[in-house]
Backbone as CSV, one residue per row, in Angstrom:
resi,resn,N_x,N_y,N_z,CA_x,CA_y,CA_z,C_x,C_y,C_z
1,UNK,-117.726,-205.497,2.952,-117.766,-205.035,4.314,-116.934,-205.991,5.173
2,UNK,-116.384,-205.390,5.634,-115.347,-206.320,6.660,-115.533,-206.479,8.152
3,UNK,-115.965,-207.377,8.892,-116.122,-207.571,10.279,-114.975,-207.664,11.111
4,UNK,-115.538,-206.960,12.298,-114.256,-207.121,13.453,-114.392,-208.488,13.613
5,UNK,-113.031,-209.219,13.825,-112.701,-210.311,14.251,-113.114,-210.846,15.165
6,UNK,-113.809,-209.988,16.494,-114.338,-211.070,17.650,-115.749,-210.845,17.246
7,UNK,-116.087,-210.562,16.003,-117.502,-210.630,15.969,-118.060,-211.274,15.236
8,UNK,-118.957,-212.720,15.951,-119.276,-214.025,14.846,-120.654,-213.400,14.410
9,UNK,-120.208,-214.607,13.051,-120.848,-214.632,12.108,-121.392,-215.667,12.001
10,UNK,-123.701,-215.503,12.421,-124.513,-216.683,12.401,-124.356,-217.740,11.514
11,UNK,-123.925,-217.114,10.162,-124.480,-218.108,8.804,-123.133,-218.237,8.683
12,UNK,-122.029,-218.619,9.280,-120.826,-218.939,9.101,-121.164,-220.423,9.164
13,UNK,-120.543,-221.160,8.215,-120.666,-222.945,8.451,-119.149,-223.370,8.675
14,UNK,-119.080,-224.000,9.864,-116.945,-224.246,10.148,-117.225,-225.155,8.817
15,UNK,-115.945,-225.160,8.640,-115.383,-225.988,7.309,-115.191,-227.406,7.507
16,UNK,-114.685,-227.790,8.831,-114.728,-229.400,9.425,-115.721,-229.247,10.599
17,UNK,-116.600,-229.572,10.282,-117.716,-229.832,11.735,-117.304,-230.782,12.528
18,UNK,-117.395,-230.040,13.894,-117.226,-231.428,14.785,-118.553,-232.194,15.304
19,UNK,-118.115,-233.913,14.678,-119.272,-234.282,15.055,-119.025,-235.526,16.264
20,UNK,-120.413,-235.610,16.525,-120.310,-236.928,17.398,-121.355,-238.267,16.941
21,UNK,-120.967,-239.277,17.085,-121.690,-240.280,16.530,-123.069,-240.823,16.767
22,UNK,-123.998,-240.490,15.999,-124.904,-241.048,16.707,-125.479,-242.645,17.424
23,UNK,-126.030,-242.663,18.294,-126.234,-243.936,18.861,-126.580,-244.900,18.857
24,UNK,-127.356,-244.974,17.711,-128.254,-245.593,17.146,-128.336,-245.911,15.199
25,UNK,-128.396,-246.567,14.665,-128.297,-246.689,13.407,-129.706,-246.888,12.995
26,UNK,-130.516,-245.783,12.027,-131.816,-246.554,11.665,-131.740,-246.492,9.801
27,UNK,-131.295,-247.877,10.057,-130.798,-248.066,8.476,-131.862,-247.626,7.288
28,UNK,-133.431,-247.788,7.400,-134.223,-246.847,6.717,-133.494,-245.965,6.047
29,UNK,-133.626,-244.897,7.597,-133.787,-243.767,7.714,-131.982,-243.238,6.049
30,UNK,-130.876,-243.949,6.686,-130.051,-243.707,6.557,-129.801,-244.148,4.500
31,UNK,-130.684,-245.415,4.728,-130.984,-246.054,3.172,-131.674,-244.865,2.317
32,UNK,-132.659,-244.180,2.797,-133.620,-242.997,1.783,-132.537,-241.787,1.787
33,UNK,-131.804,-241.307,2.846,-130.890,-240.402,2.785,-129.567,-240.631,1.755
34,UNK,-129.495,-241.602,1.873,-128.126,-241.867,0.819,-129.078,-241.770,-0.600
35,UNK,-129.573,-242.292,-0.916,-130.459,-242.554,-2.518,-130.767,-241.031,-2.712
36,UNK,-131.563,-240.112,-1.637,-131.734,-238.957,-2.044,-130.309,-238.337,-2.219
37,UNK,-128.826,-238.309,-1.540,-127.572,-237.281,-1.788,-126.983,-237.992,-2.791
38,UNK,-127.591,-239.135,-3.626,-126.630,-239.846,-4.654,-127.747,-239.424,-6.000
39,UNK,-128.761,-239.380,-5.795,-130.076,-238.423,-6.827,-129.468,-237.688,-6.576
40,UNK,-128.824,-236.794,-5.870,-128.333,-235.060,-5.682,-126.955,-234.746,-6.834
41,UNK,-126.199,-236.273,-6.155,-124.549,-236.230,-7.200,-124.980,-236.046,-8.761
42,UNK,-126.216,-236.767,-8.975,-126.501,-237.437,-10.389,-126.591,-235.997,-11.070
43,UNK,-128.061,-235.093,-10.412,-128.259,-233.878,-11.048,-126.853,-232.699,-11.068
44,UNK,-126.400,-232.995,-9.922,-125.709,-231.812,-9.444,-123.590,-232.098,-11.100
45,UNK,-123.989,-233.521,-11.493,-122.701,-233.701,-12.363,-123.197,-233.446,-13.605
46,UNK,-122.172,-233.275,-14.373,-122.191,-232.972,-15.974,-122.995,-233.478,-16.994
47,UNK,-122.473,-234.740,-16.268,-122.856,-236.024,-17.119,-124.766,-236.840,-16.986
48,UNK,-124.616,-237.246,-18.149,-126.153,-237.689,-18.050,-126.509,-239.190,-17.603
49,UNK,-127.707,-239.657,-16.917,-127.297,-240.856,-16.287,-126.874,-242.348,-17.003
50,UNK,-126.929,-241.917,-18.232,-126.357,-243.008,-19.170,-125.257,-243.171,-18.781
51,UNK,-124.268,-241.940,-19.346,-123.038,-241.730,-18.976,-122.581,-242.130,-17.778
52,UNK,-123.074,-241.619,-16.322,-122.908,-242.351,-15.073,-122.484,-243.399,-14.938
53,UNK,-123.594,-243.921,-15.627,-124.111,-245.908,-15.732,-122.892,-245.826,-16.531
54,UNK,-122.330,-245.597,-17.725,-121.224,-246.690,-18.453,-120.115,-246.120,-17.900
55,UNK,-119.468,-244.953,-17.286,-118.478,-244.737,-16.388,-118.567,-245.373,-15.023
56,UNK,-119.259,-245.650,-14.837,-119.686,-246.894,-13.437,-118.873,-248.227,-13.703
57,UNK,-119.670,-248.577,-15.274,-119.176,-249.730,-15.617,-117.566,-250.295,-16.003
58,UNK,-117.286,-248.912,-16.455,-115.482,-249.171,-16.714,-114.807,-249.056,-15.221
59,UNK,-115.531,-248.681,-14.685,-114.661,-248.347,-13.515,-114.865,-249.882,-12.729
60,UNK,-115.803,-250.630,-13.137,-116.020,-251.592,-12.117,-115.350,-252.526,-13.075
61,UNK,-115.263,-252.730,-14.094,-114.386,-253.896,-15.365,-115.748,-254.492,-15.687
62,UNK,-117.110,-253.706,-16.071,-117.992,-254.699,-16.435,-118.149,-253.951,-17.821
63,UNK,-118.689,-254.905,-18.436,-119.506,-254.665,-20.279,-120.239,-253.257,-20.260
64,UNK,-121.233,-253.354,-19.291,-122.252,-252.400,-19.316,-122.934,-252.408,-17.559
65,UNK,-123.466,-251.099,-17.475,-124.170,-250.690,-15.823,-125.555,-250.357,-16.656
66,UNK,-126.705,-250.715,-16.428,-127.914,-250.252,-17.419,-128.147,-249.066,-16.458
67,UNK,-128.804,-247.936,-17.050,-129.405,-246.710,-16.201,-130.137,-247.301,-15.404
68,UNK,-131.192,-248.635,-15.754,-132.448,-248.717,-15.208,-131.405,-248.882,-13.172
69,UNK,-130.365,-249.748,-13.393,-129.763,-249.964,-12.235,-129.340,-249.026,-11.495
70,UNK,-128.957,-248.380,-12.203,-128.910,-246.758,-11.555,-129.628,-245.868,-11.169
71,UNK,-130.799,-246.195,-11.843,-132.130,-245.334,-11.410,-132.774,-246.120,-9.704
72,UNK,-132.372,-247.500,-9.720,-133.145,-248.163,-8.814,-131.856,-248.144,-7.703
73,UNK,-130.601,-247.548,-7.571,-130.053,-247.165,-6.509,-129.947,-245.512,-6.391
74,UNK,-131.300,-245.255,-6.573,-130.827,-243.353,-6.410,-133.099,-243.410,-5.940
75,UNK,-133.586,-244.535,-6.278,-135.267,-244.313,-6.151,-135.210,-244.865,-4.554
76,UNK,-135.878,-244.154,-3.690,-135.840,-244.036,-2.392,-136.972,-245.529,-2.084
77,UNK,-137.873,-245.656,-3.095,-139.025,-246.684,-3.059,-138.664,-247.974,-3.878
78,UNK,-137.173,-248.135,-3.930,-136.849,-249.554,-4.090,-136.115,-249.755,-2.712
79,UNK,-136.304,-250.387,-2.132,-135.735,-250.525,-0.621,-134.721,-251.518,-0.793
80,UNK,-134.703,-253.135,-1.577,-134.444,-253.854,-1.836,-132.927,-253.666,-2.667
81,UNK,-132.637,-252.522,-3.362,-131.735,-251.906,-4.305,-130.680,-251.740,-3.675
82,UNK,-129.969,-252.018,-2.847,-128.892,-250.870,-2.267,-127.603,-250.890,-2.665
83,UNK,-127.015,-250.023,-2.801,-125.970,-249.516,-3.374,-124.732,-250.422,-3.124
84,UNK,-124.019,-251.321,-3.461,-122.585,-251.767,-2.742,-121.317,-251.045,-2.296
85,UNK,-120.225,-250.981,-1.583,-119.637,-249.940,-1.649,-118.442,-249.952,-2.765
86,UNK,-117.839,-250.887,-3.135,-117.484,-251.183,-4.868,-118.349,-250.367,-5.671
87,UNK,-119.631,-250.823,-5.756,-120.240,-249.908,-6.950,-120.543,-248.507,-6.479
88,UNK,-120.397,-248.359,-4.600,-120.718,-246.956,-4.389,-119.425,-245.875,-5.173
89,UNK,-118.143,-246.415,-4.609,-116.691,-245.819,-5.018,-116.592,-245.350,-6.261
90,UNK,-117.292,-246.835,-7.570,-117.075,-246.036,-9.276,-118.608,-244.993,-8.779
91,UNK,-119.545,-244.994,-8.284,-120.049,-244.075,-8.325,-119.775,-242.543,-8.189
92,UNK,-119.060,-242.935,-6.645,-119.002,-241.237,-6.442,-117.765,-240.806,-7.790
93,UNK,-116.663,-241.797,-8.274,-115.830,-241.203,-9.454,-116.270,-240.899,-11.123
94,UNK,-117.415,-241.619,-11.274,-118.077,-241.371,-11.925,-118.837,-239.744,-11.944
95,UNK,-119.093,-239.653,-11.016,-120.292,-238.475,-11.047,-119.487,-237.064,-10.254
96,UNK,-118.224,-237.518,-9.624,-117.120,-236.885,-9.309,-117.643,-236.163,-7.492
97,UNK,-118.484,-236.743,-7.083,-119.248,-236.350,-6.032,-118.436,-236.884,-4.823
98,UNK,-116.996,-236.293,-4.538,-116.078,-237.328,-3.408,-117.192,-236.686,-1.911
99,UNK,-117.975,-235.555,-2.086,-118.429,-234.951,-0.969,-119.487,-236.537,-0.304
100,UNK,-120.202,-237.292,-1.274,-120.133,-238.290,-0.606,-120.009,-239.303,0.654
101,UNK,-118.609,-239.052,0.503,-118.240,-240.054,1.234,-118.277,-239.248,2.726
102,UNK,-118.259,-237.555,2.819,-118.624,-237.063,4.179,-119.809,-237.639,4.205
103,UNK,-120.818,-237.164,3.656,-121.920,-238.087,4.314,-122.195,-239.173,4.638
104,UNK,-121.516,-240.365,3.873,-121.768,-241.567,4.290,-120.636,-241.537,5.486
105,UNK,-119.611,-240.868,6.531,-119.004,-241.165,7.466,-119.624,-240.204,8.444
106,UNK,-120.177,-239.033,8.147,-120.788,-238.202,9.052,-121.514,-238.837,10.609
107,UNK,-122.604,-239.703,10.219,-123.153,-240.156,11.259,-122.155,-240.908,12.433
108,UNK,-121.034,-241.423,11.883,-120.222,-242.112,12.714,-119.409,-241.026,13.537
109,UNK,-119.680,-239.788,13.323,-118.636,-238.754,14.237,-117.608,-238.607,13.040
110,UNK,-117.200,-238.517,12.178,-116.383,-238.595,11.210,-116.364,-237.296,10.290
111,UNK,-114.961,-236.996,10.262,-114.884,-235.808,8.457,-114.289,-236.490,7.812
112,UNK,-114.702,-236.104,6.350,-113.611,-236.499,5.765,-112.340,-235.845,5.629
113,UNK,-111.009,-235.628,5.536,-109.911,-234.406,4.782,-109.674,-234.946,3.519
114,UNK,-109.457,-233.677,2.299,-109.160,-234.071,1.408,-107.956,-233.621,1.388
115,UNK,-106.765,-234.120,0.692,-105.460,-233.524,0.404,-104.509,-232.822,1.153
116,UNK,-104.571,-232.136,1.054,-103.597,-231.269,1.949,-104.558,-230.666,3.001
117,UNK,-105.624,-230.792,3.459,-105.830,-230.539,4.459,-105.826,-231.497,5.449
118,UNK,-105.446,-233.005,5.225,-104.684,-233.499,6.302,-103.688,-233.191,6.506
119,UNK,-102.718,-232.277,5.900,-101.756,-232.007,5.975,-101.806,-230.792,7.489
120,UNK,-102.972,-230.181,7.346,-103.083,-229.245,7.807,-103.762,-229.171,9.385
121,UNK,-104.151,-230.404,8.959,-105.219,-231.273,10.703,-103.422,-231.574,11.514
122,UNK,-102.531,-232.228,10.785,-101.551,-232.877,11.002,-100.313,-231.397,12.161
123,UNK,-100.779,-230.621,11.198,-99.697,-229.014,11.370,-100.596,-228.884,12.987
124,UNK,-101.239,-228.650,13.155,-102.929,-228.074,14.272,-102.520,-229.443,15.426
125,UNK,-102.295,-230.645,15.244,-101.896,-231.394,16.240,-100.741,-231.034,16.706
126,UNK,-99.451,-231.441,16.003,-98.157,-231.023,16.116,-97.914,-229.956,16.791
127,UNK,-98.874,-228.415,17.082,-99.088,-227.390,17.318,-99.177,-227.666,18.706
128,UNK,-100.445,-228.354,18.894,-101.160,-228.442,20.498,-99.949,-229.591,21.007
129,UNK,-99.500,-230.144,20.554,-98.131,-231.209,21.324,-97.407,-229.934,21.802
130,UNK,-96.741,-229.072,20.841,-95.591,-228.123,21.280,-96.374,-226.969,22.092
131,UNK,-97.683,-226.868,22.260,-97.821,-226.031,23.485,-97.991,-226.364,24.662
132,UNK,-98.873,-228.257,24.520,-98.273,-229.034,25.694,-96.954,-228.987,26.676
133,UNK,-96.055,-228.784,25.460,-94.711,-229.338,25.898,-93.850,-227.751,26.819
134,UNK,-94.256,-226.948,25.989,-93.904,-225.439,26.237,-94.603,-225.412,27.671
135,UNK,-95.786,-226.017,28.062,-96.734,-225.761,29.339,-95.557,-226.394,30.522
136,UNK,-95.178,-227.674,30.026,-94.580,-228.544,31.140,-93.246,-228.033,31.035
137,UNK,-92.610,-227.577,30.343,-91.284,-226.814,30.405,-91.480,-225.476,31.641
138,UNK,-92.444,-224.851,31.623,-92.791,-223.960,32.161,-92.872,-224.090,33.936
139,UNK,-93.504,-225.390,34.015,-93.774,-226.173,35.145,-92.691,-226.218,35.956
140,UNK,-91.775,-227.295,35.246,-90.419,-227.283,35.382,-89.565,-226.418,35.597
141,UNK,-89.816,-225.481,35.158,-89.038,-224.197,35.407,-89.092,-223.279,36.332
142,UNK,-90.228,-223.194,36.951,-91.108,-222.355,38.068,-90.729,-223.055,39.298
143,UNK,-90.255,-224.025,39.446,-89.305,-224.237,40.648,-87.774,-224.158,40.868
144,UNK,-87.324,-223.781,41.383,-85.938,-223.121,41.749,-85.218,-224.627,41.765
145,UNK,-84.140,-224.976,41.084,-83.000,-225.639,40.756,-81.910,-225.940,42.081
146,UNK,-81.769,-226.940,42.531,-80.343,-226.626,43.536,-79.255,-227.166,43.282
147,UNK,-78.333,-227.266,42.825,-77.038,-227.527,42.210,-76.021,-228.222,43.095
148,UNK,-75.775,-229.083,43.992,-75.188,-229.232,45.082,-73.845,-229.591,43.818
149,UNK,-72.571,-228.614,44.630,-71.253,-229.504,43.991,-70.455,-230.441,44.601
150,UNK,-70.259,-231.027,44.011,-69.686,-232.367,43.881,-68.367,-232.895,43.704
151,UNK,-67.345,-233.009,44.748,-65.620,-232.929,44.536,-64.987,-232.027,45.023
152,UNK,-65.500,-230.495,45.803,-64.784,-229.669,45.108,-64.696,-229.106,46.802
């Protein structure tokens, strides 16, 4: 079924949300939220949390990542555990979860772009410059010119 164009759609989610930062940091709050969307990467990837743990570990140049360490940065009731952002990075490549890193910039007012859609944030600026510019050309133009000559 196809909708007329000026007619929105509730359960539409924009693709880059615009956000604004919140004011306040309540690191708790923000500590149980990350452990629960990094428990989310764990289930939501291929791989089993062994695997995680020793793709963690090559990625960081160590011997071995034990699960148990991995289990105690994804358990909301180790408070003490927290994630580094070195070991966050082989994480999210490990478990292939780059969505991540929107959340951990979200609260700051932040998207992430991946790939070519900075390309495409980049096209959407460039855009609003040249209609800027088209506005003040316009400006300029809407007043009458007087040419006085000169020599002659």
């Amino acid at each position: 079924m196809t909708t007329h164009p000026a007619q929105l759609d509730f359960f539409l989610e924009p693709l880059f949300p615009v956000r604004s930062p919140t004011t306040t940091i309540d690191i708790e709050q923000f500590r149980a939220k990350l452990k629960r969307q990094m428990a989310r990467a764990i289930r939501e990837c291929p791989h089993s949390r062994e695997v995680v743990a020793a793709r963690m570990a090559q990625y960081l140049g160590l011997p071995n990542l034990s699960k148990t360490t991995l289990d105690s940065y994804t358990a909301e009731s180790k408070t003490t555990h927290d994630v580094s952002l070195v070991r966050f990075k082989a994480f999210v490549r490990a478990t292939g979860a780059v969505w991540l890193w929107d959340f951990v910039v979200s609260e700051d007012g932040l998207t992430i772009l991946e790939g070519d859609e900075a390309r495409l944030a980049e096209i959407a600026r460039l855009q609003q410059q040249q209609r800027e510019l088209q506005q003040q050309l316009k400006t300029l133009r809407s007043t009458p010119i007087n040419i006085k000559r000169r020599g002659l």
